[in-house]
Each structure stands twice: as structure tokens, then as C-alpha cells.
MOPAC internal coordinates of N, CA, C and O (Angstrom, degrees):
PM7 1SCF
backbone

  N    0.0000 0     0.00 0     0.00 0    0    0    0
  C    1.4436 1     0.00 0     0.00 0    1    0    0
  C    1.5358 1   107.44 1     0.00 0    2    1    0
  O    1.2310 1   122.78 1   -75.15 1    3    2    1
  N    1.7329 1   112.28 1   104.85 1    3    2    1
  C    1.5932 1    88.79 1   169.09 1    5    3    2
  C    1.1786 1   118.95 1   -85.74 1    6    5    3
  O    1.2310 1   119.70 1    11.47 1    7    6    5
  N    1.2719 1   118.18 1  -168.53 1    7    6    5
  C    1.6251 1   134.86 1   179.98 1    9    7    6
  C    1.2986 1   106.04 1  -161.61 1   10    9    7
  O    1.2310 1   116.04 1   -33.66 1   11   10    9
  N    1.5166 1   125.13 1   146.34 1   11   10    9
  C    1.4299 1   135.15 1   173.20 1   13   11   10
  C    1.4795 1   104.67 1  -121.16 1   14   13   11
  O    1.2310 1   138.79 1   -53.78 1   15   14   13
  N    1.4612 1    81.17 1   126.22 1   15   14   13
  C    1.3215 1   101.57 1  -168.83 1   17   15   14
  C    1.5471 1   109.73 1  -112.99 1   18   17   15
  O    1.2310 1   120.79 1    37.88 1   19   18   17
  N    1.7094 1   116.09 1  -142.12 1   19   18   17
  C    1.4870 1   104.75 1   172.07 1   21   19   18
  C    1.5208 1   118.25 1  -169.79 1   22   21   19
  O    1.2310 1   114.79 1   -15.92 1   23   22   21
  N    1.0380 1   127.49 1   164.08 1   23   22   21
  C    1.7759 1   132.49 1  -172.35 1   25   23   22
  C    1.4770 1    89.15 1   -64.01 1   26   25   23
  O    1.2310 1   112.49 1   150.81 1   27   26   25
  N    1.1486 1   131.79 1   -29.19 1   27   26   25
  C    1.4446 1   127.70 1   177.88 1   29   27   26
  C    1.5051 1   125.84 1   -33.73 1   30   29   27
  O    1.2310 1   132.17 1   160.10 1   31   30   29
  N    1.6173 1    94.09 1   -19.90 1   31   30   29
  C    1.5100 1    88.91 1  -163.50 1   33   31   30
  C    1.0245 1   114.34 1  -101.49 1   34   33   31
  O    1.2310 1   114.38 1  -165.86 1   35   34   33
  N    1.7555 1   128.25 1    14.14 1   35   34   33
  C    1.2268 1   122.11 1   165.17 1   37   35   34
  C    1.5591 1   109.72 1  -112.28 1   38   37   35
  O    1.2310 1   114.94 1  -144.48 1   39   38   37
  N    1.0074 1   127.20 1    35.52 1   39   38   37
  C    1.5096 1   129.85 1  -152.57 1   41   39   38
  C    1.6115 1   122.04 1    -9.48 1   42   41   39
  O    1.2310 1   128.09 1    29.28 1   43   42   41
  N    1.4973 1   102.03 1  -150.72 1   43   42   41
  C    1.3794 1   104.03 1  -155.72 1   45   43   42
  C    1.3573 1   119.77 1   -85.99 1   46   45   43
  O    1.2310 1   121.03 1  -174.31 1   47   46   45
  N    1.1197 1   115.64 1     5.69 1   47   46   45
  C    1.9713 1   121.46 1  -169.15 1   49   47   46
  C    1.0111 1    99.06 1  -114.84 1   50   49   47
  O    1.2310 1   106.12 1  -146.57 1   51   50   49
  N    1.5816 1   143.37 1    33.43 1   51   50   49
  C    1.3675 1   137.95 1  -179.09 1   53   51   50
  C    1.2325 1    82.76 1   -59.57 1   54   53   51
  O    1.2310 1   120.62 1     0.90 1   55   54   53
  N    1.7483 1   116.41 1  -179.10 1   55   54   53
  C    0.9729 1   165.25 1   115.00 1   57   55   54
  C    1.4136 1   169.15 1   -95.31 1   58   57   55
  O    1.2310 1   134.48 1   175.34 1   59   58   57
  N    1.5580 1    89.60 1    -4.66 1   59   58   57
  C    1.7536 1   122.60 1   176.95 1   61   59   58
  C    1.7657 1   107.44 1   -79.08 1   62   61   59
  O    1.2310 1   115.82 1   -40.61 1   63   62   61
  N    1.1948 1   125.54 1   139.39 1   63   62   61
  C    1.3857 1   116.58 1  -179.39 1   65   63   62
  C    2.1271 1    97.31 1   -84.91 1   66   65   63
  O    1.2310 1   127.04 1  -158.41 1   67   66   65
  N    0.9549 1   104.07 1    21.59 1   67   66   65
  C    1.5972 1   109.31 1   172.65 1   69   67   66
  C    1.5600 1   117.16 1   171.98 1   70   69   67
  O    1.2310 1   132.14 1   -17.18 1   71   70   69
  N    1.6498 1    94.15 1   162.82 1   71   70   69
  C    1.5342 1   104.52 1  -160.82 1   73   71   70
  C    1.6989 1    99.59 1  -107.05 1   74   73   71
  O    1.2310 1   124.20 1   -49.47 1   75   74   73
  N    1.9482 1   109.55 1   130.53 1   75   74   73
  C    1.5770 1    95.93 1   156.06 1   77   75   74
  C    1.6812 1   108.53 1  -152.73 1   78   77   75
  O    1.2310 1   130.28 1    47.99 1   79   78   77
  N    0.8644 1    97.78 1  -132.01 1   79   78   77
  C    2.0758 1    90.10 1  -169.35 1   81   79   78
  C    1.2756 1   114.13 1   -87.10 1   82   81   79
  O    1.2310 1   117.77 1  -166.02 1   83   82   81
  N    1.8234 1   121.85 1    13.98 1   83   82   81
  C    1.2790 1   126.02 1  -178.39 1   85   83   82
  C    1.4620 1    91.60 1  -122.03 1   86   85   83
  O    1.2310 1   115.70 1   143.28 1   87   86   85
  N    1.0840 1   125.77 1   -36.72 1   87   86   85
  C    2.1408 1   120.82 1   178.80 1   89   87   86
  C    1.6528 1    84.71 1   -11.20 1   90   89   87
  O    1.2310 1   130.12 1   -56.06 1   91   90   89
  N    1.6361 1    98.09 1   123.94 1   91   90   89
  C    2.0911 1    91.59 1   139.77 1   93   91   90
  C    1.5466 1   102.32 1   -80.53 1   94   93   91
  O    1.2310 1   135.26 1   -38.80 1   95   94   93
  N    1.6139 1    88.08 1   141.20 1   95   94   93
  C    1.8322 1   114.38 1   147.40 1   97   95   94
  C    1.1761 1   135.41 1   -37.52 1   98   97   95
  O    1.2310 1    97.92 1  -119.89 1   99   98   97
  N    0.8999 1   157.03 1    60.11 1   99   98   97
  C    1.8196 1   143.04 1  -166.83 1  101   99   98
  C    0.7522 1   122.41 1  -128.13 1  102  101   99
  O    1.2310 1   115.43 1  -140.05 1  103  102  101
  N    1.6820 1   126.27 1    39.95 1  103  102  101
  C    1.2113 1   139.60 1   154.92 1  105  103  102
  C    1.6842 1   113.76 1     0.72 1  106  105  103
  O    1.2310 1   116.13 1   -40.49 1  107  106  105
  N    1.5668 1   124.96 1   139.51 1  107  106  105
  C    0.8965 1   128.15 1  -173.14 1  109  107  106
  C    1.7646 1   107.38 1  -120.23 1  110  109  107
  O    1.2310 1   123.76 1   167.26 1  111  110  109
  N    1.3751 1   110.40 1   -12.74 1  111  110  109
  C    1.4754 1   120.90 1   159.48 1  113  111  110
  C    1.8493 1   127.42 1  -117.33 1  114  113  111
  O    1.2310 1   135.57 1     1.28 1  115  114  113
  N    0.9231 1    87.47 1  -178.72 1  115  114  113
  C    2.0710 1    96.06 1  -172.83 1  117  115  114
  C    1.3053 1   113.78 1   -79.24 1  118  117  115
  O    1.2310 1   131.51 1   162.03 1  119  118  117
  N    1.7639 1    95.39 1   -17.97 1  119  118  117
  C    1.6208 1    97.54 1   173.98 1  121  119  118
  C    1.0847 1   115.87 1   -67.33 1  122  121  119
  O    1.2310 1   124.56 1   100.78 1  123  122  121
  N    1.2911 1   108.85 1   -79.22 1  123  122  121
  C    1.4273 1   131.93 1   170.98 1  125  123  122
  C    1.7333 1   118.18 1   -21.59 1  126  125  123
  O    1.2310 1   122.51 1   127.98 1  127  126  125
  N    2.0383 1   112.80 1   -52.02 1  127  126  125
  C    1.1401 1   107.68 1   178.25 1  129  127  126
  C    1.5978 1   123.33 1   -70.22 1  130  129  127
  O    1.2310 1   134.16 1   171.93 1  131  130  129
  N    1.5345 1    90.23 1    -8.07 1  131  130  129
  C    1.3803 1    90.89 1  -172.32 1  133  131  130
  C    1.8106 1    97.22 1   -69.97 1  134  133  131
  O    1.2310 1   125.04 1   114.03 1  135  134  133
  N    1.5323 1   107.92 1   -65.97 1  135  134  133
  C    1.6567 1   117.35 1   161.08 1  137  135  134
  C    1.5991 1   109.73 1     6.85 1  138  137  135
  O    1.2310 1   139.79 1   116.24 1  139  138  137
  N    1.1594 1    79.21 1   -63.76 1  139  138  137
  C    1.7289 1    98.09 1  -174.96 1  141  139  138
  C    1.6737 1   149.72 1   -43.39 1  142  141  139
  O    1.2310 1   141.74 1   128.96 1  143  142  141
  N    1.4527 1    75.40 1   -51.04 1  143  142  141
  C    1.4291 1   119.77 1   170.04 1  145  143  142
  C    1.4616 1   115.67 1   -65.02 1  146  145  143
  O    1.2310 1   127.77 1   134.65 1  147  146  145
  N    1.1277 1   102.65 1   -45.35 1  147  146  145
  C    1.7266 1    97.14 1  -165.82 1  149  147  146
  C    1.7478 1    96.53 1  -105.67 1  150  149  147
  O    1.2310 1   114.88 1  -174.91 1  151  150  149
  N    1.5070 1   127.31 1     5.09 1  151  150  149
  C    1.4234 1   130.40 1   176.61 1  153  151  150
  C    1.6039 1    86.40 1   -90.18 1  154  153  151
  O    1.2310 1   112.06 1   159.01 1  155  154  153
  N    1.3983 1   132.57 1   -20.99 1  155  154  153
  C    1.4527 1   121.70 1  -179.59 1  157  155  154
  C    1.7500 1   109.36 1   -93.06 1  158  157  155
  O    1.2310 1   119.05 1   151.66 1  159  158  157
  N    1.2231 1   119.42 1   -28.34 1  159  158  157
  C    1.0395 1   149.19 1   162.56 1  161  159  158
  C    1.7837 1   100.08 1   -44.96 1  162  161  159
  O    1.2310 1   115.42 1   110.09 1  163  162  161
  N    0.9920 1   126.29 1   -69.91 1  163  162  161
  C    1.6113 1   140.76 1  -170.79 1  165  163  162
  C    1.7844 1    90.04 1   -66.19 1  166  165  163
  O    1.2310 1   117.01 1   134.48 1  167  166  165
  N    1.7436 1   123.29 1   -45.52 1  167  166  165
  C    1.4321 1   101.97 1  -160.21 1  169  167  166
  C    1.9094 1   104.99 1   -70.04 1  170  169  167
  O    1.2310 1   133.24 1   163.90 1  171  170  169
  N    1.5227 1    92.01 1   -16.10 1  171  170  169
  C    1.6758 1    83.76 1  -164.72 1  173  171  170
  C    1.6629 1    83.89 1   -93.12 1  174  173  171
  O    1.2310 1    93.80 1   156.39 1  175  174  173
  N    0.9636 1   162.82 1   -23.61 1  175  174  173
  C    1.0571 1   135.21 1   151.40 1  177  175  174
  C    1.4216 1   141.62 1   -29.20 1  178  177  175
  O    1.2310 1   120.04 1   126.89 1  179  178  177
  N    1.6544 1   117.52 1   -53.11 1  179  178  177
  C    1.3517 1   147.57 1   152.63 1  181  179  178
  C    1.6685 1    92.08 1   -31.15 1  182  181  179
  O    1.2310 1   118.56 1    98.10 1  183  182  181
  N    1.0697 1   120.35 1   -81.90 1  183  182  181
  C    1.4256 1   141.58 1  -179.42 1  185  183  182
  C    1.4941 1   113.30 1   -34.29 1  186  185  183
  O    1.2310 1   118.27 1   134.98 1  187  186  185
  N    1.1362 1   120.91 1   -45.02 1  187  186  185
  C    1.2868 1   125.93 1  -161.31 1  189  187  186
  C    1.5296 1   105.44 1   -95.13 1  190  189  187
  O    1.2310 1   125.93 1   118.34 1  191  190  189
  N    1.4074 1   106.21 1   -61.66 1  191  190  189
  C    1.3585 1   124.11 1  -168.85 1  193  191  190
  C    1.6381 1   117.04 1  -103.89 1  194  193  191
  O    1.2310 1   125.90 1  -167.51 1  195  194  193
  N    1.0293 1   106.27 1    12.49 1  195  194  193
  C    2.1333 1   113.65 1  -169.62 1  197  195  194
  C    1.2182 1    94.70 1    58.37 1  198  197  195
  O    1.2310 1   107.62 1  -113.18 1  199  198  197
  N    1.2946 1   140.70 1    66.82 1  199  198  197
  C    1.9372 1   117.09 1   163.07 1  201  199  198
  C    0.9752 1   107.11 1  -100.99 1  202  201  199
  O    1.2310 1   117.02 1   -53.11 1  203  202  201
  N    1.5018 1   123.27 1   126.89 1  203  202  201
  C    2.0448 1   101.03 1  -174.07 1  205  203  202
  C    1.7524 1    96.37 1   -84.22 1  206  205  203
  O    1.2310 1   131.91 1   -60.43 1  207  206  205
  N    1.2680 1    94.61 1   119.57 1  207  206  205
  C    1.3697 1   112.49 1   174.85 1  209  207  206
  C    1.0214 1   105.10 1   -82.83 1  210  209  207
  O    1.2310 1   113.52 1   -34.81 1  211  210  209
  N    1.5514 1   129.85 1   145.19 1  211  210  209
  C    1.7738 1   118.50 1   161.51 1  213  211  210
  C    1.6254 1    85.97 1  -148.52 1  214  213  211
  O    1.2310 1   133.89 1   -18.77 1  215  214  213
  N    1.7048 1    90.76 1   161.23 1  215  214  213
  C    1.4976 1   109.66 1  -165.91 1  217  215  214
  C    1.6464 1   118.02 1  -133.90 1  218  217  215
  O    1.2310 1   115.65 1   -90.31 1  219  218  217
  N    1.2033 1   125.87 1    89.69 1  219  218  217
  C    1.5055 1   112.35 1  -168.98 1  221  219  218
  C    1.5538 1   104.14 1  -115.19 1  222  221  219
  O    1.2310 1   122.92 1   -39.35 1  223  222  221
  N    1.3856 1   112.01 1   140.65 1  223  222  221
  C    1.5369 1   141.84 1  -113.95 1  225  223  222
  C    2.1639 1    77.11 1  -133.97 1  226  225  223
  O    1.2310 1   125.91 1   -90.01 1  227  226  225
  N    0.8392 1   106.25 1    89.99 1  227  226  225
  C    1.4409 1   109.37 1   166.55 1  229  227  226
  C    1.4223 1   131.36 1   -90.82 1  230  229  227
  O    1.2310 1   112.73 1   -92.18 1  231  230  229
  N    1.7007 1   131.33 1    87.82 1  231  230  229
  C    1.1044 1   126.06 1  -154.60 1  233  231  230
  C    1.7552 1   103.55 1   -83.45 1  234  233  231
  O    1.2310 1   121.36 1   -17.04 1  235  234  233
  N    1.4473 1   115.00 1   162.96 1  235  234  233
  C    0.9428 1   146.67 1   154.20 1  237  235  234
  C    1.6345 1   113.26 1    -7.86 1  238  237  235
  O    1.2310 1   115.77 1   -46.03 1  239  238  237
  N    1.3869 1   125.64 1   133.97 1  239  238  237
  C    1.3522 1   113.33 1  -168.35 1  241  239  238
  C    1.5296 1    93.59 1  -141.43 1  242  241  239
  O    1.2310 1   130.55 1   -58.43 1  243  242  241
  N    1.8421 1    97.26 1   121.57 1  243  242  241
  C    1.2859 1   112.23 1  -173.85 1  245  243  242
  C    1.6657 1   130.98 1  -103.91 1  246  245  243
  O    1.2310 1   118.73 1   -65.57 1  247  246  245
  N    1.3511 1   120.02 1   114.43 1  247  246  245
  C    1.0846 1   135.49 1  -149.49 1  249  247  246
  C    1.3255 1   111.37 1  -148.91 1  250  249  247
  O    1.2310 1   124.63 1   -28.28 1  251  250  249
  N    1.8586 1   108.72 1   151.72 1  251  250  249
  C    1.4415 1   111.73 1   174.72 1  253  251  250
  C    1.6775 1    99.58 1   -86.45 1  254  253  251
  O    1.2310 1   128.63 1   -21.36 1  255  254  253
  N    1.4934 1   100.99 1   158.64 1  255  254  253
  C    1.4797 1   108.99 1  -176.80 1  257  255  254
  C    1.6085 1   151.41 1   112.60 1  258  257  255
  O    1.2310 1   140.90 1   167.70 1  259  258  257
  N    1.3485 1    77.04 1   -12.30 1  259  258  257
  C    2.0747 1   113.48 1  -178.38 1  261  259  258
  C    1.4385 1   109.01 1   -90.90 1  262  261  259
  O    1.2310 1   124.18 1   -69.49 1  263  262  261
  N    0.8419 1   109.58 1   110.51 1  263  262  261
  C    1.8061 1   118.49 1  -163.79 1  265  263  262
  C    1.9319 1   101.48 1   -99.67 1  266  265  263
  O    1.2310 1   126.86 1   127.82 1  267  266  265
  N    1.9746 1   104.40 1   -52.18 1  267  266  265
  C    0.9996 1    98.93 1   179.64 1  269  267  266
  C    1.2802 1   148.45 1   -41.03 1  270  269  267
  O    1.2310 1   104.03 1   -76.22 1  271  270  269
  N    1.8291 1   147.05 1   103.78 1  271  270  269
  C    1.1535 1   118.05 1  -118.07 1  273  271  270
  C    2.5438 1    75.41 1  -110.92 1  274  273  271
  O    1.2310 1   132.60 1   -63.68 1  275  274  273
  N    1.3711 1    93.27 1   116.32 1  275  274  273
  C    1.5765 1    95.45 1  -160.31 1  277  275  274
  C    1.8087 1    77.84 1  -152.31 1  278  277  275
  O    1.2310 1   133.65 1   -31.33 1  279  278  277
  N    1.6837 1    91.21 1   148.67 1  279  278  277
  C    1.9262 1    91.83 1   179.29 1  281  279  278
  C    2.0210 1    98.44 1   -61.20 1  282  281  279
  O    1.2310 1   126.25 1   142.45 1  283  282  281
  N    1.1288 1   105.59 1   -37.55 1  283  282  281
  C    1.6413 1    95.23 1  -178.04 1  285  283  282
  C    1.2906 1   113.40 1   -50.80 1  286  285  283
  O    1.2310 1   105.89 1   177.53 1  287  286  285
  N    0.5554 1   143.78 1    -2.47 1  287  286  285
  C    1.8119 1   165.18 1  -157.10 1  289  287  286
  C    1.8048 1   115.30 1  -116.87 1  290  289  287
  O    1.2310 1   131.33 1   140.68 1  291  290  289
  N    1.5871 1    95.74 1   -39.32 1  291  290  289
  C    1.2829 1    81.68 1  -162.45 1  293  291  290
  C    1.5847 1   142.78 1   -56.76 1  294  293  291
  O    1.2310 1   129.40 1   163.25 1  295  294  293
  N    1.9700 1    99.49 1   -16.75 1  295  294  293
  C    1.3475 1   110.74 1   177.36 1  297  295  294
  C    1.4089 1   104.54 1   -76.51 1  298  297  295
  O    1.2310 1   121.86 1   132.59 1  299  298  297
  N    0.9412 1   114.05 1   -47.41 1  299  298  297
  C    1.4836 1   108.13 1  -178.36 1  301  299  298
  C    1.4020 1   132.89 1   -56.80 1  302  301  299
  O    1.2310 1   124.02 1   155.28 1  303  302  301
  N    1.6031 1   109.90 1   -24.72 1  303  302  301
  C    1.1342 1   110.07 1   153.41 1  305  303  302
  C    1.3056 1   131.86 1   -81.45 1  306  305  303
  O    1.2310 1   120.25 1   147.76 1  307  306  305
  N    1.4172 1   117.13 1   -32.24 1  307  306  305
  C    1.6048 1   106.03 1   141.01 1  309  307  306
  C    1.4312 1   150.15 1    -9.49 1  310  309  307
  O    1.2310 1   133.21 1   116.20 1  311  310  309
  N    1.7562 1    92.07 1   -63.80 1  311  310  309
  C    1.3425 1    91.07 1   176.30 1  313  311  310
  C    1.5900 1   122.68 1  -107.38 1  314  313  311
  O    1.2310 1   129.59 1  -150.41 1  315  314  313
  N    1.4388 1    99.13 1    29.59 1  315  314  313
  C    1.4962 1   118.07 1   169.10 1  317  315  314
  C    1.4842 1    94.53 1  -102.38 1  318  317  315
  O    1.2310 1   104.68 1   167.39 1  319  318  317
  N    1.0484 1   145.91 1   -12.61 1  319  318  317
  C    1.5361 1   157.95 1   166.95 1  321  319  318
  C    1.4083 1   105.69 1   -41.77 1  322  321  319
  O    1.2310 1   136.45 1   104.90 1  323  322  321
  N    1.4830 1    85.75 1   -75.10 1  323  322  321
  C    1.6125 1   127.63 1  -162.44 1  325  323  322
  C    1.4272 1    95.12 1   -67.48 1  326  325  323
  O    1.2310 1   101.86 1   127.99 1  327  326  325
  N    1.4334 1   150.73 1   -52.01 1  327  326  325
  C    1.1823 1   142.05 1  -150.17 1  329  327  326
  C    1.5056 1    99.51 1   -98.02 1  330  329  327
  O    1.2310 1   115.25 1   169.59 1  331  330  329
  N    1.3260 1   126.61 1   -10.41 1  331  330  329
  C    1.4204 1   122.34 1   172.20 1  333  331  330
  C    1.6721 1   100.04 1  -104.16 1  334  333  331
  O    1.2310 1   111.84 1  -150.72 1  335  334  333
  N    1.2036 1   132.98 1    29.28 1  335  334  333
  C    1.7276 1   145.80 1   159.09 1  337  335  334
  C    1.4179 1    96.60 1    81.82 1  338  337  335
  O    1.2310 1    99.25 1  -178.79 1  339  338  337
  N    1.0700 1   154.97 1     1.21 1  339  338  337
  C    1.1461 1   140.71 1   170.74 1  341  339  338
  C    1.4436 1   132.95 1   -90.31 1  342  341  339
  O    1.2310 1   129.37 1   -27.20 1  343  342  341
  N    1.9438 1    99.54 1   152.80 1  343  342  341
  C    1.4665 1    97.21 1  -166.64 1  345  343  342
  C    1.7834 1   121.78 1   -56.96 1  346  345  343
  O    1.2310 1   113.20 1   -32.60 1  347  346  345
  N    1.1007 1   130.46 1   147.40 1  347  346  345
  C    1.3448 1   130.95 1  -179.40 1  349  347  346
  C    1.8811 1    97.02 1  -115.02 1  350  349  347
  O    1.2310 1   130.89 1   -39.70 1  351  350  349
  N    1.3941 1    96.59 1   140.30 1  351  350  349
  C    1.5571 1   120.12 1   173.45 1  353  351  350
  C    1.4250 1   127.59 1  -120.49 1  354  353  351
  O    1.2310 1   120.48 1   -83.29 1  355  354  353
  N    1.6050 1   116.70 1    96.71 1  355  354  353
  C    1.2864 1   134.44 1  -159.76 1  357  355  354
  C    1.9452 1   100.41 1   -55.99 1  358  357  355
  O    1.2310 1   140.42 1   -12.71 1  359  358  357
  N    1.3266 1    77.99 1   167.29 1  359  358  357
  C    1.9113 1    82.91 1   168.55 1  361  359  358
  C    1.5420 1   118.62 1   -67.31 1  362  361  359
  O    1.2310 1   109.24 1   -55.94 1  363  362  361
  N    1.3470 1   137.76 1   124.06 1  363  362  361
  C    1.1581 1   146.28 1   167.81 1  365  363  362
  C    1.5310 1   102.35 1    87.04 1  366  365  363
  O    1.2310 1   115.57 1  -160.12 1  367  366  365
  N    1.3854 1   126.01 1    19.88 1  367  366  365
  C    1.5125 1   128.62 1   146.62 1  369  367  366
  C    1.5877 1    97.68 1   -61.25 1  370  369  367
  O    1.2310 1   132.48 1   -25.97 1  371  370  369
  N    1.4445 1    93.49 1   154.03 1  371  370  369
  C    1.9471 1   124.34 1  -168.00 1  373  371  370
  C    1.1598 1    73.17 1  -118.44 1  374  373  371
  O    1.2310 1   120.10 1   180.00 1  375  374  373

């Protein structure tokens, strides 16, 4: 059974210089935990009942042109930042 899920679900304060099937979760929104929830949901399924669960993690897609100001958005407005020379300010910059 797949499911699409999302980078959401480890939110924004990682710290690992990379992501794999041990990253903790710690979603920092409702989206994301929701993501979360039911990707743990699917392992105890697998577990319980044999369902081959699978889970693919669709990140963020960065492009000029995205006006809407929505977290789905946010890379893209980033690097519409960046390509018109200006400074960009990460999440939890002071």
C-alpha cells in the first residue's frame, strides 16, 4: 500500500547533515505530524497484519513563480529571494 507522505515530518531544527530510516520525526507542524502519524500507523500495520506498507517522502519543489505566501511555498520563495540578490533569513534566525 503506498502513501505520499512528506519532508514535513521531520521539521525544521533537524540537525543530521542527512535523512534515512532512523531520522527522528519531530515535526514542527499539524501537517507534517499528521504525515507522521499515519507513516507509524502503516509500520504497525506491516507488523501486525503483513501489509507491505511503503512510504515516499516528497520534498519541496523549488522554482521561480510562487507568489502564494503558504509553508509549501516557502522554498520557493527563498530562492526567488536569492536570485533577485537579496539577503534570505532561515527559520529560527533572530
Amino acid at each position: 500500500m503506498p502513501f505520499t507522505s512528506s519532508l514535513a515530518v521531520y521539521g525544521a531544527d533537524m540537525t543530521e547533515d542527512f535523512i534515512d530510516d532512523n531520522t527522528t520525526q519531530r515535526s514542527l507542524l499539524f501537517y507534517g505530524a499528521t504525515k507522521a502519524f499515519t507513516e507509524n500507523m502503516g509500520r504497525f500495520d506491516k507488523r501486525k497484519y503483513g501489509i507491505d506498507f511503503r512510504v515516499i517522502r516528497y520534498p519541496s519543489i523549488i522554482g521561480p513563480g510562487m507568489t502564494t505566501p503558504r509553508v509549501a511555498q516557502y522554498n520557493p520563495r527563498r530562492y526567488g529571494t536569492i536570485c533577485q540578490g537579496k539577503p534570505i533569513h532561515h527559520m529560527g534566525d533572530a
